[in-house]
C-alpha angles and dihedrals in degrees: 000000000000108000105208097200093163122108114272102220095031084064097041087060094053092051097036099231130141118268091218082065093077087038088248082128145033100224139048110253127203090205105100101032100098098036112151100014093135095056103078104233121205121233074260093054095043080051105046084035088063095039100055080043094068098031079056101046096048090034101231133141130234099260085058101035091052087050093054085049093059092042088049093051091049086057121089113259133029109345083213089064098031089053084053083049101052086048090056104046080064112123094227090045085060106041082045085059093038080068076236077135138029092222137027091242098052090047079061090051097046091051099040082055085064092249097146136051134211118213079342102301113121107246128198111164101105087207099050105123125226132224140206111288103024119131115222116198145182107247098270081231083059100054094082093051123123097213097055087053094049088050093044095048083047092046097044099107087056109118107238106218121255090242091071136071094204124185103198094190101053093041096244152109147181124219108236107184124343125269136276151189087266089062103062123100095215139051126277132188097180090161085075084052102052092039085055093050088042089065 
């Protein structure tokens, strides 16, 4: 399992996303938008810059993210959506925009922990994708937490995404359609990805 050890926001700077991205803060911020915008980056360096954005907000590793790209470009429609796609469908993606987790690491954690299950099954593999139809719901034995009430009252403004039907107070939620591009809450330019593995 892939260890991120690197500062989020630190990171976040370099790759000029939101911190609100990876749920480290309430609000989008502007901030780190234009970082970099002094240093002058070659078509390489816009490439490689997008890629390491994506590998960094879904927490995976080369060897994985390479893997999804080739399943996305085996899929019908634009590899660049379908690879957005394919990140999304992940189980910790989802429990992270059901506002299930503050963070998207600790939506990895959570899930790795064996607190969700999936059509009833108790799922821990963070990187296990949903499909339409599943149901993803909060351990029966968790709903009384504390702590997952607490998560789910801080995490209450989060805008749950248009592909699930989510039922907050009863910690579930059905997939209705898969994702897409139009579902993401950042900015990504994929084209620069698929024209860097295409080399």
């Amino acid at each position: 399992m892939a260890v991120q050890k690197e500062p989020v926001l630190k990171k976040c700077r370099t790759l000029g996303i939101s911190p609100a991205v990876m749920g480290v803060s309430k609000r989008e911020s502007n901030r780190f938008k234009n970082a970099n915008n002094r240093k002058k980056i070659s078509e390489y360096g816009l490439q490689l810059k997008e890629k390491q954005k994506l590998k960094f907000i879904y927490g995976v590793l080369e060897k994985q993210f390479r893997h999804y790209f080739v399943i996305a470009s085996k899929m019908e429609g634009k590899t660049g959506d379908n690879l957005i796609t394919v990140l999304e469908s992940r189980l910790d993606s989802v429990v992270f925009r059901l506002g299930f987790a503050l963070t998207r690491r600790e939506a990895r954690q959570l899930v790795a922990h064996a607190h969700f299950t999936v059509n009833g099954q108790k799922v821990n593999i963070a990187s296990y994708r949903v499909k339409v139809g599943d149901v993803i719901a909060l351990r029966e034995k968790d709903r009384t937490s504390e702590k997952f009430k607490a998560t789910i009252e801080a995490t209450k403004d989060r805008v749950t995404p248009l592909w699930l039907d989510a039922k907050k107070d009863e910690f579930t939620a059905t997939v209705t359609r898969m994702p897409s591009v139009d579902d993401i809450e950042y900015e990504a330019e994929t084209h620069l990805i698929v024209e860097l593995y295409s080399k």
